[in-house]
N, C-alpha and C positions, 0 to 999 in steps of 0.2 A: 504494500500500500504506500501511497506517495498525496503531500498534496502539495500547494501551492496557496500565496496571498491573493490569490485572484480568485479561483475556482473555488468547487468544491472536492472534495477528497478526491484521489484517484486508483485503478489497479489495475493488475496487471502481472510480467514478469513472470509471465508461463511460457517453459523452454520443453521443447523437447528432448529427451534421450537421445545425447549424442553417444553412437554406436560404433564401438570402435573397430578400428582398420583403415585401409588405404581408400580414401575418396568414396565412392559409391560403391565399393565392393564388401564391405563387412565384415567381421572378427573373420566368416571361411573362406571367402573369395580371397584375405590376404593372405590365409595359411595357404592357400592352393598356389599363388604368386609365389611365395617363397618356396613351398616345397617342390613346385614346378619348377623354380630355377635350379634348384640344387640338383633335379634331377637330369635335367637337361644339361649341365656341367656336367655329370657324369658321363651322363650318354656320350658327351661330344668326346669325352678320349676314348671312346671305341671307335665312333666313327660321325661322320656329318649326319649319315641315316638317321643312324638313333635318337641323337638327338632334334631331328624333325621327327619322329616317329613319338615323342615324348611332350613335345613343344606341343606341336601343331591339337590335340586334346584338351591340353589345358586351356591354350587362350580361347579354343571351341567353348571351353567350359564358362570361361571367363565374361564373355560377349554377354551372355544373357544376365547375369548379375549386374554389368556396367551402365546395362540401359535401365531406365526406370521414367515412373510416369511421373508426370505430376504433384501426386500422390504419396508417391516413394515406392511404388509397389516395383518388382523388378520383372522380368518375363519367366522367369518361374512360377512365382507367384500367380500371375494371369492364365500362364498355362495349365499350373494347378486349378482354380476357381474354373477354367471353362471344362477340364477333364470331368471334375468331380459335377459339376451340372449335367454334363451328358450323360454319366455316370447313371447319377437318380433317373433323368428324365426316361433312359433307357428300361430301368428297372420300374419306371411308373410310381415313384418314390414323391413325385410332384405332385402326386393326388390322393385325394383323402376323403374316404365318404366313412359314418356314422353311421348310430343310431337300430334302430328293428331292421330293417332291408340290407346291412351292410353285410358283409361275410365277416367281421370283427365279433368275437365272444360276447354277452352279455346283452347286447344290442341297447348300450349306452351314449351319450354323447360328451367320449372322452375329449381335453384337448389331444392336438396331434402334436408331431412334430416332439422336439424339443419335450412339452409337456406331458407325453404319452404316459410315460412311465412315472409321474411326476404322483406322491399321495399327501394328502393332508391331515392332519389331525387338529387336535384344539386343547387349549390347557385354558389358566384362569393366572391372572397376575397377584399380584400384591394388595390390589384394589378389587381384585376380584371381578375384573372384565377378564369375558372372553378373548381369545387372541389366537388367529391358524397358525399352524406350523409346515411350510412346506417342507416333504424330503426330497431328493433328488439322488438316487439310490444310483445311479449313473457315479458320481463323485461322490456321494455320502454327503454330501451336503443338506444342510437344514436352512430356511430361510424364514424371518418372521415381517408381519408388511405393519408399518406404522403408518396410520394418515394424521394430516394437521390441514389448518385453516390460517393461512398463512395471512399477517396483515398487509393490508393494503399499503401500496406508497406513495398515494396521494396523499395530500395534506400533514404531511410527514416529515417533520425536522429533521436536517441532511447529519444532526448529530444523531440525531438514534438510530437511521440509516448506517450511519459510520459504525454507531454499537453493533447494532442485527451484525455488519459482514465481519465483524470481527468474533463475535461471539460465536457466527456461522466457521468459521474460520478457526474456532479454538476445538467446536464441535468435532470436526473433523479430522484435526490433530489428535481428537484424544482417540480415535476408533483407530489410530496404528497401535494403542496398547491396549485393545481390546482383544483379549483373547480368543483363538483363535476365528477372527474378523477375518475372512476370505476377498470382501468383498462388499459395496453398497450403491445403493443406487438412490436418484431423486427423480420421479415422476411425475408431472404436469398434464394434466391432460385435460380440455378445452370444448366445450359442444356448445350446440346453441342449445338454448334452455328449450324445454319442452311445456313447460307451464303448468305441468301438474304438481310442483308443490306450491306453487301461488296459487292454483285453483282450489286445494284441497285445506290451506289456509285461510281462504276468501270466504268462499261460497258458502263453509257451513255456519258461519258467521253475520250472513245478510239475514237481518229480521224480516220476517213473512209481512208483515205491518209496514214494512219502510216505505217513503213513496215509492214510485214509478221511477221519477230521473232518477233518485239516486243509486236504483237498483241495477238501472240501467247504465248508468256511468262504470259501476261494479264490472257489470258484467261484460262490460267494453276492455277496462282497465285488464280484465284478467285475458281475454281472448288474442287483444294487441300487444300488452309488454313484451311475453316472449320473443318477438319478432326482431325487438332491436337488444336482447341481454344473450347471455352466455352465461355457463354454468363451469366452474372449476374446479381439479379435485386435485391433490397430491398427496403423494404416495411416496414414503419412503419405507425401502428394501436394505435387509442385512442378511448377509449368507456368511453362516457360520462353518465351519469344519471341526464337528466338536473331538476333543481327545477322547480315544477310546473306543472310536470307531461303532462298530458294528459288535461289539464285546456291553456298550452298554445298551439297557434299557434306552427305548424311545419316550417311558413316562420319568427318567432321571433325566432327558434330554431337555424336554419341556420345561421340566422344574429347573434347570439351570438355566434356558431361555428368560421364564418368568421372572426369575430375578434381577435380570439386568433391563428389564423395559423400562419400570421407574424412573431409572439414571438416563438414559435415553431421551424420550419424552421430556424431563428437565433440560435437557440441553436443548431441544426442540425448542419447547416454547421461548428460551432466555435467547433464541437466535433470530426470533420472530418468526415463530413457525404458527403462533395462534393456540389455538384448542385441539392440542396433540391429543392423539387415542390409538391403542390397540387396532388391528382389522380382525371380524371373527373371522372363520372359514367360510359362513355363509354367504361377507362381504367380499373376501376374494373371490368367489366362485361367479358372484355377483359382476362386479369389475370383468372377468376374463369373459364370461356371457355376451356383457354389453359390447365389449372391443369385438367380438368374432361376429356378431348380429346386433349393429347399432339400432335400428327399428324396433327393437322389443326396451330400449332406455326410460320411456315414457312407464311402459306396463312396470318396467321393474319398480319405476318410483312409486307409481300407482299401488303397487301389491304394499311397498312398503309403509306408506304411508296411511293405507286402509289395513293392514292385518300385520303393522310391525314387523314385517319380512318374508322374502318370497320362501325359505326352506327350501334353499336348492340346494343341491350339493356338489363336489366337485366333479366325479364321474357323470355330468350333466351338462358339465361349463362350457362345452366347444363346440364348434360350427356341424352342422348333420353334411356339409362338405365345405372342399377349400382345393384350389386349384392354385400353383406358382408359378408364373414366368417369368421371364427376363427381368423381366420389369417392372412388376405388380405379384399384388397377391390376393387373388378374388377368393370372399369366406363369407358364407350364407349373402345377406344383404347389403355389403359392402366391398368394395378394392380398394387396395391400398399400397401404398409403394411408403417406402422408408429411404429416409438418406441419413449419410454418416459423417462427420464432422474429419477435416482434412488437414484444417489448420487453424488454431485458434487467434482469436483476433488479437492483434500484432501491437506493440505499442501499451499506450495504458488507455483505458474505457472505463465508464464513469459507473456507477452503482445500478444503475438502468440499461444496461446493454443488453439484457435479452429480454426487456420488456417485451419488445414488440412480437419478437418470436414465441412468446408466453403466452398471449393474445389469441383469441379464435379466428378462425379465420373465414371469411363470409363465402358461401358455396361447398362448406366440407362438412361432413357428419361427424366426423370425431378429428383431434389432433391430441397427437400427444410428442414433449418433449421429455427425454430422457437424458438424466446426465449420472454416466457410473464413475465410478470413485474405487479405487485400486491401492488400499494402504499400502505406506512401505514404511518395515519396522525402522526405529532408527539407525541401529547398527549400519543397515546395507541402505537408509539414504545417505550417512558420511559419507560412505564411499562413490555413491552417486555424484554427489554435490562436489565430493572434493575431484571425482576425474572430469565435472563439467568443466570445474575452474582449470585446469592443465588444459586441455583439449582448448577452451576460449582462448587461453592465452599461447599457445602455439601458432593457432591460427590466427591470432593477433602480431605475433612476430615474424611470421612466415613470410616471403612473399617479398625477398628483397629490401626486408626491413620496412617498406612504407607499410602503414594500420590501415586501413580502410575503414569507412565509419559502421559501415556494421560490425566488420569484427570489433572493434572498440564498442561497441554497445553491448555485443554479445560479451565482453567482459566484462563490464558494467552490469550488466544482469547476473553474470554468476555470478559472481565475489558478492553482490547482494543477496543472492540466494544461501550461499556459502554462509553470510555473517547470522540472514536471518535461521538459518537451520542450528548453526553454533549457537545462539542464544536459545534455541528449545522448541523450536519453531516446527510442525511436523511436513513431510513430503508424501503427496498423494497423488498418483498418476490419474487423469481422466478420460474421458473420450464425452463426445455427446450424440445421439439419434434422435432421427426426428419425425415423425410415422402421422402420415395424413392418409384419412380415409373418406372416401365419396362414394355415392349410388351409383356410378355407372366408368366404366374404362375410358368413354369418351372423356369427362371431367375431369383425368387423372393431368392432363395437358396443360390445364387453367389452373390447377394445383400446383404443376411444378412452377408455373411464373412466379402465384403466388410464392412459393418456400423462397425461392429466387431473389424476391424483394424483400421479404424479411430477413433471410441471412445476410445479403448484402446492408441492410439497415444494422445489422448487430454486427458486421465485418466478421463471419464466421463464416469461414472457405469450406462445401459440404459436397458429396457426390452421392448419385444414386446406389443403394445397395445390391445392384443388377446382380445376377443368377442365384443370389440368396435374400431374396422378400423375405421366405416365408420364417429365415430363425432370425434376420434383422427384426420384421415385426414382434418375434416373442418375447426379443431383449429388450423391448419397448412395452412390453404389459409390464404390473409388478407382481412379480412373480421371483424376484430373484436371480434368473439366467446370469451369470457371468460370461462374454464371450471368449475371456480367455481359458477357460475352466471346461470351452466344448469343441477346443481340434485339439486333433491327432497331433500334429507337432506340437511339441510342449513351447512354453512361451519361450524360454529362455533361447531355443535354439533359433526360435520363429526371429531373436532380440540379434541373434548371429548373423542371419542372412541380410 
């Protein structure tokens, strides 16, 4: 955080993992350089053959690492992503039907995908709310979903503003000493209101005796507001890895969950997160319903609001089908495409920077913003921080001695990062997604401008999640999904390439 006599507070000072090795090749592409030289020095005292026989592979090898996109993605990567879509689509792995008519056991309406295998249970806190527990028997992972009622920031002194991001910001720090913390996420998600809790607040309220106009002004008030409001929810996600595995009980699991939501929720609200609470399973089950079949949002409020909750359950949540392409992910009543954040906005930006993208957006059924959060203990951010600052300052000295002004900013930002991490300061990797759904494939077009204008208003560089909608859309329900926690390459090597 930074400010100035002039302005109001500022931030910022988000770098990425510089990854080491030679240039765009990465920790393996330079062991492959060097151990390719060495071997190619051998070769060559047998004979010239040899060593083209030994050369000419590696730099083969080498080519496709050295190119990269945009992105930073390199041509393995691409080639992986288009192999493994053929892959499904061959095997019909893109499509997913439900329910009595499907040939799936039980004739339920599981989610798919990612969430197949996914069970829930439910414990009771310290207060003695309800609260679900997802497991995720795939990694033994457990996840519990908090919602809050985040205050508003209008009419909002830019000091308390300054408090919430700090306080937001201390929140954060402390879930790298949360034991065994995997993983957390923040979910935003945006509809236009449907007016059935204004109607169900109004109407039973209008005295049978009242006049005429005013009954009628009522009844205008409740049929029009919808038209121009929106409705907002968020949702935060914790995935835990508890010790012990698969050796302890699932109801000691709970009981160690419940413990720690109190202290949670505390940090919530003290970061201006509003009227934090527990989610039961009903209400997950709830949430993941509405995202796969936006059309039934109104019913669910309606049940809720007339009979205090629908009793769904989770083997109930997911769409009766769902189709993936390129591009989209069509599921019962809606499509939807997701895009993924590419680079965060550069510079410092003000306390309001993703206002707008928080925003509903006029023409879509649902939007949701996701932003995951990736502790790192402090031990291995030392080590982070300290090889940023070497690498800045290499790169700062390199180059025939002249600095160029980004490298020089670029050390400027580490050794800030450096000083504020030595003072106790915690380091948390993130990414952000951002998943718009509308009635029809044609609308998906006027959607993507829309995202288009709003990213560029918050300076957040973002691309489509082409040949994987369907598990970028589940890493945007909350539900917990970590996405680095569901490929086959482990991160650290994915951290190599």
């Amino acid at each position: 955080m930074t400010a100035d006599l002039t302005t109001h507070p500022t931030y910022g000072n988000w770098r990425r993992p510089r990854r080491p090795g030679l240039g765009p090749l990465g920790l393996v592409g330079t062991v492959v350089v060097f151990g390719g030289l060495v071997l190619t020095l051998l070769a060559s005292l047998i004979s010239l053959v040899a060593a083209l026989v030994v050369l000419v592979p590696v730099v083969l090898f080498l080519i496709p690492l050295a190119i990269r996109t945009q992105d930073g993605r390199n041509v393995y990567q691409l080639t992986a992503l288009r192999i493994g879509w053929l892959r499904r689509k061959s095997k019909g792995a893109h499509l997913y039907v439900s329910g009595p008519l499907s040939p799936r056991p039980g004739g339920r309406f599981r989610p798919p995908g990612l969430l197949n295998k996914v069970t829930v249970s439910e414990g009771h806190d310290a207060y003695d709310r309800p609260f679900g527990v997802l497991h995720h028997p795939a990694r033994n992972l457990y996840t519990i979903v908090l919602g809050c009622d985040p205050d508003g920031g209008s009419l909002v002194d830019p000091e308390q503003v300054d408090v919430w991001v700090a306080q937001w910001g201390e929140w954060l720090a402390r879930l790298s000493h949360e034991p065994g913390l995997r993983g957390a996420g923040v979910i935003v998600e945006t509809a236009p209101d449907p007016g059935t809790r204004l109607a169900n607040e109004v109407l039973p309220r209008i005295h049978p005796d009242a006049p005429p106009a005013a009954r009628a002004v009522m009844h205008e008030v409740v049929e029009r507001y919808p038209t121009a409001s929106s409705e907002m929810h968020t949702y935060v996600t914790l995935t835990y890895a508890v010790p012990g595995g698969n050796k302890r009980k699932k109801e000691d699991i709970v009981t160690d969950l419940a413990i720690r939501i109190p202290g949670l929720l505390s940090g919530l609200v003290g970061a201006g997160g509003g009227a934090a609470y527990p989610l039961s399973a009903e209400r997950i089950a709830e949430v993941v319903r509405v995202a796969y079949d936006p059309a039934v949002a109104a019913d669910v409020l309606e049940a809720r609001a007339q009979h205090g909750g629908t009793r769904l359950e989770w083997d109930d949540a997911g769409p009766a089908g769902a189709v993936e392409t390129v591009g989209s992910y069509q599921h019962d009543s809606g499509v939807s495409r997701t895009w993924l954040m590419t680079l965060a906005p550069r510079g410092t930006v003000r306390s309001s920077v993703l206002r707008g993208m928080l925003e509903a957006v006029p023409g879509t059924r649902r939007k949701r913003v996701a932003l995951v959060y990736r502790p790192v203990d402090p031990a291995t951010a030392a080590r982070i921080v300290e090889a940023d600052r070497r690498a800045a300052q290499f790169m700062a000295t390199s180059g025939r001695g002249m600095v160029q002004a980004r490298a020089a900013s670029e050390v400027r930002a580490a050794e800030q990062t450096a000083a504020e991490e030595a003072s106790g300061a915690g380091l948390v990797e993130f990414s952000l997604m951002l998943t718009v759904t509308v009635d029809s494939a044609e609308q998906l077009a006027d959607a993507g401008v829309a995202v288009r204008n709003l990213t560029a208003a918050s300076r957040v560089q973002m691309r489509p999640a082409d040949r994987m909608q369907a598990a970028a859309f589940t890493c945007t329900l909350p539900v917990g999904i970590l996405p680095w926690e569901q490929t086959f390459i482990p991160h650290e090597l994915q951290e190599a390439l």
